[in-house]
C-alpha positions in Angstrom: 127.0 -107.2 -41.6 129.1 -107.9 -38.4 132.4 -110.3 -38.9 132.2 -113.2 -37.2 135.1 -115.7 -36.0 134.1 -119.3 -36.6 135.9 -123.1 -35.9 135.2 -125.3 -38.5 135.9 -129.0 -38.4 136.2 -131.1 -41.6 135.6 -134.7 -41.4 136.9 -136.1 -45.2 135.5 -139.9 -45.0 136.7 -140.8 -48.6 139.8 -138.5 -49.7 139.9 -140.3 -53.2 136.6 -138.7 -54.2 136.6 -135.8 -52.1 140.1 -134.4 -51.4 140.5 -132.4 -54.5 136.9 -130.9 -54.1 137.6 -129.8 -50.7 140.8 -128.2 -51.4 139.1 -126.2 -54.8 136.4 -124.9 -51.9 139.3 -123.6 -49.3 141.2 -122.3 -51.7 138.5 -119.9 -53.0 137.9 -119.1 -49.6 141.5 -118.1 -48.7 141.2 -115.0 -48.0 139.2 -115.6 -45.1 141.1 -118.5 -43.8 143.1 -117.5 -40.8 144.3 -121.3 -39.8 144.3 -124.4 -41.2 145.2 -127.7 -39.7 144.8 -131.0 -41.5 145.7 -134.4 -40.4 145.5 -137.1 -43.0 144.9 -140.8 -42.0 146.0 -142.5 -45.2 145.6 -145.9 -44.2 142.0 -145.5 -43.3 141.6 -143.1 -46.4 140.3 -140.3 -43.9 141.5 -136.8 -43.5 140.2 -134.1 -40.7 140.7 -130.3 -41.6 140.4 -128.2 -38.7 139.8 -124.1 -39.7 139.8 -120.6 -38.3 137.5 -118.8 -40.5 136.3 -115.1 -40.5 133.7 -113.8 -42.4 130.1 -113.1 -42.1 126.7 -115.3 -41.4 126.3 -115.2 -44.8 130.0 -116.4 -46.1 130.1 -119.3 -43.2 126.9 -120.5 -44.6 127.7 -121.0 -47.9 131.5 -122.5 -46.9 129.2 -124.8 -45.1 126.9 -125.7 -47.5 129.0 -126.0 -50.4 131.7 -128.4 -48.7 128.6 -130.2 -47.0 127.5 -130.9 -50.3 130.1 -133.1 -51.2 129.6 -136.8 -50.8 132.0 -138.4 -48.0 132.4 -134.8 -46.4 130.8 -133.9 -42.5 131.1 -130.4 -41.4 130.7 -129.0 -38.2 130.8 -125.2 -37.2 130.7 -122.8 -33.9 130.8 -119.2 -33.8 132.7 -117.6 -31.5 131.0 -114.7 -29.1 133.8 -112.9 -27.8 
């Protein structure tokens, strides 16, 4: 399978409930990580992770799916064709 470059935004609507999840998720995924930018917005409880993620169809799928599985978390990907 070809490796594939991918932006991945992370909107965290509730970081009380979700924060901790989302962090468990990335972390397994380090090794595929290549940036990560976060800006929390503790006042209105809301964080945005911005990521550089290489991998495969298959591995930027499941990232997806398993962070958009958690309640209070939107995520939005593009592939890059370079």
């Amino acid at each position: 399978m070809d490796i594939k470059t991918a932006m991945i935004s992370i909107a965290i609507t509730d970081r009380e409930a979700a924060y901790s999840k989302v962090n468990e998720i990335l972390h397994m995924n380090a090794a595929h990580i290549y940036l990560r930018v976060g800006y929390p917005m503790r006042e209105e409880n809301v964080a945005i992770i911005f990521l550089v993620f290489k991998g495969t169809t298959d591995q930027i799928g499941s990232l997806n799916g398993k962070l958009g599985q958690i309640n209070g978390v939107k995520v939005q990907s593009h592939t890059l064709k370079y």
